[in-house]
C-alpha positions in Angstrom: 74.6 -88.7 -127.6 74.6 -86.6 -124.7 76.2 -83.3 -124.7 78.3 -82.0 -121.9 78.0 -78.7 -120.5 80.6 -78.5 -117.9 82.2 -75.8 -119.4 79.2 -73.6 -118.5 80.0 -73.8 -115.5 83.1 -72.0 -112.9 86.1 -73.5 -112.1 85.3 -73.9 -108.3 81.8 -75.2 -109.0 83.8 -78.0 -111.2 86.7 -78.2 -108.5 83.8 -78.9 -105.8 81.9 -81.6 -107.9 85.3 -83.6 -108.7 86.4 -83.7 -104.5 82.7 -84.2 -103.6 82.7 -87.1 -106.1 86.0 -88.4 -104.7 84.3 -88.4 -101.1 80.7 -89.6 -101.9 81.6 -93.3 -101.0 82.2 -94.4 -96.8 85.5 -96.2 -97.7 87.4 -93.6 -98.8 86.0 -90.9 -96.5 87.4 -93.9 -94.0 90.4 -93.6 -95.8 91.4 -89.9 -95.7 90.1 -89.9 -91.8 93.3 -92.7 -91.6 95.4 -90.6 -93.0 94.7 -87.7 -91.3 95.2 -89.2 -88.2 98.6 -91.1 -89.2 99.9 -88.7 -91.6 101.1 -91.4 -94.0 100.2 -95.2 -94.4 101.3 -98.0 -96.4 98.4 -99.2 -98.6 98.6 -102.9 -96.5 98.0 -100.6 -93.3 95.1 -99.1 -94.5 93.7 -102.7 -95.8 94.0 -104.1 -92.1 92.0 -101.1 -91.1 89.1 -101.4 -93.5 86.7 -104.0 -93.9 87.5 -104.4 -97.8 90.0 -106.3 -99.8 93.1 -105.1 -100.9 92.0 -104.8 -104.3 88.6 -102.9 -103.0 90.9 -100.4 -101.1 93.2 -99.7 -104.2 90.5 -98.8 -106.0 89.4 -96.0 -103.7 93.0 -95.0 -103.0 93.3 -94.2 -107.0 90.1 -92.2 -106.9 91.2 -90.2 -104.3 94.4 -89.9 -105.8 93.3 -89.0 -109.2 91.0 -85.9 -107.0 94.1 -85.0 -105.6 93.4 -85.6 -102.4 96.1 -87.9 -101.8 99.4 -88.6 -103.4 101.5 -91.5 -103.4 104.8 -92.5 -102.8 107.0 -95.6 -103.9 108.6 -97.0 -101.1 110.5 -100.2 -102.3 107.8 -102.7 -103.5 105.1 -100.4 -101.6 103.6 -97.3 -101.9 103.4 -95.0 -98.6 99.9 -92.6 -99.2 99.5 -89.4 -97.3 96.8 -86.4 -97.5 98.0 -83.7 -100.2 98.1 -80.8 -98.2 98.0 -77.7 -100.6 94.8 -79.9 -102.2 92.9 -80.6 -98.4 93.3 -76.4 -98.1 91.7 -75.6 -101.4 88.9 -78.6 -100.7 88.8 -77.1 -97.4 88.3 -73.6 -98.3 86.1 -74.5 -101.5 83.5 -76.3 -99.1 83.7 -73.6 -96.6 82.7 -71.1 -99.0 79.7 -73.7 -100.0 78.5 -74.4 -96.8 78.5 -71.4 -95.5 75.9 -69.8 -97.9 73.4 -68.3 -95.6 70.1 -69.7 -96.0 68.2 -68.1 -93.1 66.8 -65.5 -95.5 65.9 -68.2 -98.3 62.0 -69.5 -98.2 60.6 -72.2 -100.7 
């Protein structure tokens, strides 16, 4: 049985894994570039957008949703998703901090 040692390590480190998991597939990096240049879609826009099935795209929607990256809202018998925006700051900031780790005085 493997053991888990996630609690070893910080809470941003965690944080920064579970977004970076969320984006580490093309659709649903697709999929929050939509919504940040719409503000909000209904999941049917976003399927006539992407080269996926409806079912496909769902998939990814509730994988970004379950990051926090997006929420959802019921709109009648559809659900409008939009870009959380307190959650896109801390991703934001979080990947800043990680990429902007200075390397230039780092040698193999």
């Amino acid at each position: 049985m493997a053991y888990n040692k996630k609690e070893e390590f910080t809470a941003q480190e965690i944080r920064v894994a579970e977004i970076g998991k969320a984006l580490s597939h093309p659709a649903r990096v697709a999929i929050i570039n939509l919504l940040l240049k719409r503000q909000a879609c209904i999941c049917g826009d976003i399927v006539e957008e992407l080269p996926l099935s409806q079912s496909t795209v769902s998939q990814h929607l509730k994988e970004l949703k379950n990051a926090g990256l997006i929420k959802g809202e019921i709109d009648g018998p559809r659900v409008c998703y939009c870009i959380d925006p307190k959650v896109w700051a801390e991703a934001r900031k979080y990947f800043g901090i990680f990429f902007e780790s200075d390397l230039t005085t780092k040698s193999c």
